[in-house]
N, C-alpha and C positions, 0 to 999 in steps of 0.2 A: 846543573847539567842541562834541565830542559830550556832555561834561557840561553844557554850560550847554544843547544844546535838551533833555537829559533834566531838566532844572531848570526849566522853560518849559513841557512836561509836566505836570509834577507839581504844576505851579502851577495850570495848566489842569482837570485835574484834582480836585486840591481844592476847586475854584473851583463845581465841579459836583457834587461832591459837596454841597457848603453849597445848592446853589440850590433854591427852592424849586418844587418840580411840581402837580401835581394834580391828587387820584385821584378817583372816584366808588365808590360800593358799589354791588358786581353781585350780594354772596349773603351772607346772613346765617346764620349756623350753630352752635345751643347745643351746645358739644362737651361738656361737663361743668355742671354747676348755676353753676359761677361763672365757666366758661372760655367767652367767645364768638369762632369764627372770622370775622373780617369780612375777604371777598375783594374784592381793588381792580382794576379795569380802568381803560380811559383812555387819549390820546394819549401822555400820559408816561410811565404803565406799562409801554405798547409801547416804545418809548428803552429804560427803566429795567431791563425785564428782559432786554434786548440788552446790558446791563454785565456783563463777566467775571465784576466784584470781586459783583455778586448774585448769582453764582453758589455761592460760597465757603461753608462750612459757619460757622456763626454769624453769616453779616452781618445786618447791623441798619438801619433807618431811624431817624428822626427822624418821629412823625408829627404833625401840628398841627390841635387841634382848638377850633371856635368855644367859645369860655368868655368869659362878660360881657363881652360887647363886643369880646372881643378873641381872640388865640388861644393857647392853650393848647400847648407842644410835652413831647412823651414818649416816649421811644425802646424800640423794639420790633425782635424778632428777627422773619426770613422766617419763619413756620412753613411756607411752601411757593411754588415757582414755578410755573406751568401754563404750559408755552409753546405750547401749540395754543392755550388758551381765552386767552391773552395777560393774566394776572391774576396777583395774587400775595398771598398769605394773613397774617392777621397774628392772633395770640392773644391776646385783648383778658382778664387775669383784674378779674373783678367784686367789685370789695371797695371800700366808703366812699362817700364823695360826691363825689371829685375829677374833675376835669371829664371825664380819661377813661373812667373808670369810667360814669358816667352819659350821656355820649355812646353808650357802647356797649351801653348798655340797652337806649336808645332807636331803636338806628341800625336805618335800611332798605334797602333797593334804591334806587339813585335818589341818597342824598346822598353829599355832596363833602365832602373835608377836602383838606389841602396834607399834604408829604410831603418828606421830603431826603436823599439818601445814594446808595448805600450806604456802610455804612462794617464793619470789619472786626472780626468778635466772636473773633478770637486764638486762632485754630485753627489750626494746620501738625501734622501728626501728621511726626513725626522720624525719620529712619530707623533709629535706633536702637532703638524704642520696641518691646517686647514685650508690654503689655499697657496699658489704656489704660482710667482710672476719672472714669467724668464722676460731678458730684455738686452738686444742685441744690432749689432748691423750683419751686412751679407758674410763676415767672416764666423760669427756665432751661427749661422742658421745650422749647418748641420749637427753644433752640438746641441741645441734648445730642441730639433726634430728627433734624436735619440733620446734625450730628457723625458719628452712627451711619450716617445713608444715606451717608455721603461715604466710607465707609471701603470698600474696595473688594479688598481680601487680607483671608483669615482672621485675628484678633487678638483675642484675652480680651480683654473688658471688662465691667467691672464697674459698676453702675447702681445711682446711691442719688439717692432722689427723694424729697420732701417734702410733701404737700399736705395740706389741712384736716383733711380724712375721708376714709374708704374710697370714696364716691360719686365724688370725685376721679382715685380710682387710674383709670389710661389705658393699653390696650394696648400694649405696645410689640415688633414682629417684629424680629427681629433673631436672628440665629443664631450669632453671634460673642459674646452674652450667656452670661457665667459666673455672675456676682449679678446679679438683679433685683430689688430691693429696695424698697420704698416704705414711709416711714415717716409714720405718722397724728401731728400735732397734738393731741395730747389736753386740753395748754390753753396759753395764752397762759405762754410761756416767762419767768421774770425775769430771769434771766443765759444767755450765753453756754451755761457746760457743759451747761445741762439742753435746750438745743437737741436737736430727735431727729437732727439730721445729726452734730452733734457726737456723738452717743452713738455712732449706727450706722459711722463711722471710728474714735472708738475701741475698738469688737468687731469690728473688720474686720482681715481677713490679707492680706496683697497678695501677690501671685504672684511667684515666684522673677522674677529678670532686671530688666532695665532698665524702669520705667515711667513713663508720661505720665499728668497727671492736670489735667483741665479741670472747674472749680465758678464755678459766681455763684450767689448768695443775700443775702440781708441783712447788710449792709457790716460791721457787727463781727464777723457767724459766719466770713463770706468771709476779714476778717482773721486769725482766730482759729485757722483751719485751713491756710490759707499758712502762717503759722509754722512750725504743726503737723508739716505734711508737711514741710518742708525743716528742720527742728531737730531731730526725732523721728524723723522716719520714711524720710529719707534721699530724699528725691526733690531732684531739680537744679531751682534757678531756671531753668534753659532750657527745665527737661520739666512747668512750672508754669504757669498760667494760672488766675488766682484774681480774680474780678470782684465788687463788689457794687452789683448790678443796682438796689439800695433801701435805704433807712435808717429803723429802727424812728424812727416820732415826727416825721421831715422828709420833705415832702412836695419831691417831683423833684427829687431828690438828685442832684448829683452830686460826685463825688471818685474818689480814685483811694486802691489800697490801699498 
């Protein structure tokens, strides 16, 4: 009996996860030349950030934006919750002509998109875990920035980040940082190795003891380095979590690695 109403639950559950809300824009905010904050409030933001699982370091929505006629859906990490101001942040990066990209160009105070989730960007920090290496481009920043705030004991960690140029590079406080690293794009990569995340893991030393390492980036590098670390470099499938958030060439990618 008690499984099946935990089954009833979970149905429940998903069920709301999937459904679709909607948000309006309260604050528009150029965090970087191609990074824009857009802050969402609304009846269903107030529900929405009442969810635990928004709570969680890397959860993500689904958000749906008007494109020709019709809507558009593209999934995005919280870069922040505001529970006084009842809002919650999302980091729209500016690259191409794809519907969100140019929505968020143009976005203001005032307009509405639909929205769905939360759903779970695969963070549990383990209790085994001694040091802990997130490693990303400008699409992961806001999840590896919640990652960091959730950590709540002292723990090494090490930061490899990737964006365009140096105008890119973004503060990040944190006092449990051992590497902070950011690595510039100098030009459009042809393969995998010459990726700067691949380079900066392969000059990288990892700290004695057991570690955890959390990356999204573009779905070949993502694959590339899942390997890497578990055939090479000794990290556990359990203490791994390797996502690719995009795919060089396909537009709203999705797969799994």
């Amino acid at each position: 009996m008690h499984n099946t109403l935990n089954k009833i639950v979970d149905e429940m559950l998903e069920r709301d996860t999937r459904r679709k809300r909607e948000a309006r824009v309260s604050a528009v905010r150029q965090v970087t030349a191609r990074i824009r904050r857009i802050t969402l409030s609304g009846d269903d933001v107030d529900k929405f950030i009442a969810d635990p699982r928004a709570q969680e370091p890397a959860s993500w929505v689904k958000v749906f934006f008007p494109w020709r006629d019709t809507l558009a859906g593209r999934a995005y990490t919280l870069s922040g919750i505001d529970k006084l101001a009842r809002t919650f942040d999302i980091d729209m990066v500016l690259h191409g002509e794809g519907p969100a990209s140019n929505w968020a160009r143009d976005a203001m105070p005032g307009d509405k998109l639909g929205f769905a989730g939360p759903c779970s960007g695969g963070f549990r920090l383990l209790p085994q875990t001694r040091w802990l290496l997130l490693l990303g481009d400008e699409t992961a920043l806001p999840a590896m920035r919640t990652i960091l705030a959730s950590l709540s004991a002292p723990l090494p960690v090490l930061w490899f980040a990737e964006v365009g140029d140096a105008q890119e590079i973004q503060d990040v406080d944190c006092s449990f940082l051992q590497v902070n690293s950011w690595q510039i794009r100098t030009r459009h990569f042809d393969s995998v190795m010459n990726s700067p995340l691949v380079q900066a893991v392969s000059h990288c030393e990892l700290p004695a003891g057991e570690g955890q390492v959390w990356l999204a980036c573009e779905h070949q590098i993502a694959a590339y380095l899942k390997a890497r670390f578990i055939n090479e470099m000794g990290i556990s499938r359990a203490a791994l979590f390797a996502k690719g958030y995009w795919k060089k060439g396909e537009a709203n990618f999705k797969g799994a690695i």
